[in-house]
PLY file of the C-alpha trace (Angstrom):
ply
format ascii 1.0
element vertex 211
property float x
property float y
property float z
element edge 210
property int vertex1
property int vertex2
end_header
49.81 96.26 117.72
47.35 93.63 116.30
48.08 92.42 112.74
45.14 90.58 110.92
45.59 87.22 111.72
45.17 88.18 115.80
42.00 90.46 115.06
40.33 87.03 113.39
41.70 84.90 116.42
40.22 87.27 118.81
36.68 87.11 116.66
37.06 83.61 116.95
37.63 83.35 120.35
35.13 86.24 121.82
32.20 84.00 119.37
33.37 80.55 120.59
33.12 79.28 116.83
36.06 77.22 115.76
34.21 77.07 112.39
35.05 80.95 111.82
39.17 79.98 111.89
41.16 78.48 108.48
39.61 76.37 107.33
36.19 76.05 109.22
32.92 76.18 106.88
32.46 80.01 108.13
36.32 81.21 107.26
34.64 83.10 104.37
32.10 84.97 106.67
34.84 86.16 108.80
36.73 87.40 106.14
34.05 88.91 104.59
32.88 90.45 107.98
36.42 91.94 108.42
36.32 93.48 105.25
32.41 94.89 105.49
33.36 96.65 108.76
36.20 98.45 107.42
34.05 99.74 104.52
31.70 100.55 106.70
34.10 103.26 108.20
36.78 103.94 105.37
34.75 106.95 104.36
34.86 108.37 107.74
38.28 110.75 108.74
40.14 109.77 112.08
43.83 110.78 112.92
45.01 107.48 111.50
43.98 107.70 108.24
44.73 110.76 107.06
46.33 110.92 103.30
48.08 114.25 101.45
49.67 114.19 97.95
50.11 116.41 95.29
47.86 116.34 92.17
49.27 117.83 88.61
47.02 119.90 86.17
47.44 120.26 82.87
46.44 123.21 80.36
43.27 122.53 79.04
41.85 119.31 80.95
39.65 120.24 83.81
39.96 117.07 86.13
42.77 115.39 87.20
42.98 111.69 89.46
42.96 111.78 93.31
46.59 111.25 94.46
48.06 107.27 94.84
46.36 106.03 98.21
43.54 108.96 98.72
40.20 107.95 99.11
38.71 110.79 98.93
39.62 114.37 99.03
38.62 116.92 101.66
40.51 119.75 100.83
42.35 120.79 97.71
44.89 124.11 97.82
46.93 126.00 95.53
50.01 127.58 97.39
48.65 127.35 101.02
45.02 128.57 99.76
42.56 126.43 99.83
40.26 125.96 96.91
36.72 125.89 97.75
35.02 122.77 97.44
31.25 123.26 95.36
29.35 120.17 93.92
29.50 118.60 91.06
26.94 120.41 88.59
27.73 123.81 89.49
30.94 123.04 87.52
29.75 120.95 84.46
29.48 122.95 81.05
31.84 125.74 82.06
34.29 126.44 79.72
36.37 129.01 81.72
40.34 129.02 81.92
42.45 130.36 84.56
44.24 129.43 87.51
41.63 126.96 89.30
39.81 128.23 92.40
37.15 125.91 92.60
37.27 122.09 92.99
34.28 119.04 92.92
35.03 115.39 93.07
33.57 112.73 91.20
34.11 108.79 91.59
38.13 109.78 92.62
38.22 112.44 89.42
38.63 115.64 90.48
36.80 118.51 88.69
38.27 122.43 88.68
37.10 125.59 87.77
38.75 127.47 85.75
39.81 125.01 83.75
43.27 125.02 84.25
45.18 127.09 81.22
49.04 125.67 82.67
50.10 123.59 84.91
49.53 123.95 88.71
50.93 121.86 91.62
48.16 121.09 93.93
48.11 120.36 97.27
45.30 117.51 98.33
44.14 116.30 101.73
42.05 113.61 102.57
41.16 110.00 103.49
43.80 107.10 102.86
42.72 103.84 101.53
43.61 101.75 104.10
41.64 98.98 103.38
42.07 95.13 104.86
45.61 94.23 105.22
47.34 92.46 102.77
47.42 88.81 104.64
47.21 87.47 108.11
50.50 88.80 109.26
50.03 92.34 108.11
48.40 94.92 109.85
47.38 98.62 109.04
45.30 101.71 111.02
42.00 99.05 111.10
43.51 96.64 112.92
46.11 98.63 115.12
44.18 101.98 116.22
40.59 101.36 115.15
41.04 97.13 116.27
38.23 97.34 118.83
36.09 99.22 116.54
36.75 96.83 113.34
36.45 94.08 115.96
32.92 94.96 117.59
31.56 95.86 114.14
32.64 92.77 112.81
30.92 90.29 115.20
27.99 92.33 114.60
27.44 91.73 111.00
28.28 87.76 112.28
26.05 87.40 114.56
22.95 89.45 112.67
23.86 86.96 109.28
25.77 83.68 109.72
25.70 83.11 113.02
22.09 84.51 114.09
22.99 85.34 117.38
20.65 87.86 119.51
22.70 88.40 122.59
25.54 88.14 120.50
24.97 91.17 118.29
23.38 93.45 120.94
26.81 92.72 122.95
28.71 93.17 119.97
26.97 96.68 118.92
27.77 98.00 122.39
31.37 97.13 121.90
31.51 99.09 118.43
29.43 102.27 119.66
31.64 102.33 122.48
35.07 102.21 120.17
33.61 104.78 117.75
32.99 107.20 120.25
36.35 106.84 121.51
38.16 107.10 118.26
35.99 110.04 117.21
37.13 111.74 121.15
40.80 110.92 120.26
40.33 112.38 116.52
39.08 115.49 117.64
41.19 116.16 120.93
44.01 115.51 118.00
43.10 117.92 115.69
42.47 120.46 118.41
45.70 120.38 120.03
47.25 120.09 116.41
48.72 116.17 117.16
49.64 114.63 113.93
47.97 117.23 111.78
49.64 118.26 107.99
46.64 120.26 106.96
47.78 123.84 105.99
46.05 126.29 108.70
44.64 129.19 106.95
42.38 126.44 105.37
40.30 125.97 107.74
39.62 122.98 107.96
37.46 120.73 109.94
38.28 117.09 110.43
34.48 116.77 112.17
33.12 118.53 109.53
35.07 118.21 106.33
34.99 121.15 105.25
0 1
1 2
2 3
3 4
4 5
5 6
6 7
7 8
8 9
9 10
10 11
11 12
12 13
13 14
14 15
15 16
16 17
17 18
18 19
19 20
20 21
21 22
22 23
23 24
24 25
25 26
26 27
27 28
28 29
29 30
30 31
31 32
32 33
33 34
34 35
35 36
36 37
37 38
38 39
39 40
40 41
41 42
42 43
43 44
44 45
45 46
46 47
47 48
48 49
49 50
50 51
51 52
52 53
53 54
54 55
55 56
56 57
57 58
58 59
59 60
60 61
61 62
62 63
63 64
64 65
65 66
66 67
67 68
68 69
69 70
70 71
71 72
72 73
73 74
74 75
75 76
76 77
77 78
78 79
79 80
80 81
81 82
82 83
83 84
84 85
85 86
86 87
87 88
88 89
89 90
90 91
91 92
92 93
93 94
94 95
95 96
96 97
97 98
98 99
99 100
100 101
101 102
102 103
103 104
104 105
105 106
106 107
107 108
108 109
109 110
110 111
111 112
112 113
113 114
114 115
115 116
116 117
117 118
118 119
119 120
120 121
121 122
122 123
123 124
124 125
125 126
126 127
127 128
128 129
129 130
130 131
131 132
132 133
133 134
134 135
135 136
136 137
137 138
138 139
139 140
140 141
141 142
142 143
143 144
144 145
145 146
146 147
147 148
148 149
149 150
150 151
151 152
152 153
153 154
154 155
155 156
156 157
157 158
158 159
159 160
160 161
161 162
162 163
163 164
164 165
165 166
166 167
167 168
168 169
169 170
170 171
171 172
172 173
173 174
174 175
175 176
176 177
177 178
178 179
179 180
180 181
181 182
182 183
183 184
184 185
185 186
186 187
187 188
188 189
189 190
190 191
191 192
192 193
193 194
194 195
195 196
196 197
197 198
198 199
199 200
200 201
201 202
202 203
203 204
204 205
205 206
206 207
207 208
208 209
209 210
């Protein structure tokens, strides 16, 4: 299991650029490569980063905040139902109350219909917030399960911007295509065979899909 500091050693070591470690005039670009790569990703749903929490309504307010450490949402039930998902608009202006059955989400709000008229437990399921660990010894799903993805997309935004290296970015997209297929084979032979799954089943949901 790779923590932080041995995904940036490896980067430094697979570019032959001492100038990328602590301390070397390109530290910052490797940090800041690190952390573009997992953005670049932290919107999309593998088995690792899976989040569930409960969200709260109250009478009388139709949103309500995503649960501590979701991302995003990408299902939201009410006692093993799930709600169905519509966008945005189709919601705004309506002044119905009842037991919510429909749900948007908006910058990590989320938006009901009815507007609740008590409170309801909800069940949410989504994307963690993972993010970039915490320091060089720490280590989370980016840097354990997705570390060959986080570490071929990485030397790809070096070597297209501070390092300007050709052969070095063709190599390096290769590397991340090939560990983004992989992770996307292993997320979806997981949620076939049910492996690590907490998503209610008459849902329906689709990790592939999101819906």
């Amino acid at each position: 299991m790779a923590t932080l500091g041995e995904l940036q050693t490896r980067i430094v070591l697979d570019t032959n650029r001492d100038d990328l470690g602590p301390g070397g005039e390109l530290a910052q670009a490797l940090t800041d490569a690190i952390a573009d790569a997992i953005e670049t990703y932290a919107d999309e749903p593998f088995w690792f980063n899976r989040a569930a929490g409960n969200i709260e309504t109250a009478a009388g307010a139709p949103t309500a905040a995503l649960p501590a450490g979701m991302r995003a949402a990408t299902l939201v039930a009410r006692q093993g139902a799930a709600l169905r998902k519509v966008p945005l608009e189709s919601l705004q202006g309506r002044i119905e109350t009842g037991p919510p059955c429909r749900w948007a989400e908006d910058g990590g709000a989320l938006h009901f219909w009815p507007m609740p008229d008590a409170a309801y437990t909800l069940d949410a399921y989504g994307i963690a917030d993972l993010g970039v660990p915490a320091d060089p010894s720490a280590a989370n799903g980016w840097t354990e399960e997705a570390y060959r993805l986080i570490l071929g997309a990485a030397k790809k935004i070096l070597a297209r911007g501070a390092l300007r290296d050709a052969d070095g970015l063709a190599l390096a997209r290769d590397e991340e295509e090939e560990a983004l297929a992989k992770l996307r084979r292993e997320t979806r032979r997981r949620a076939a065979s049910g492996l690590a799954s907490d998503l209610p089943g008459r849902a329906g949901f689709s990790i592939t899909a999101g819906r």
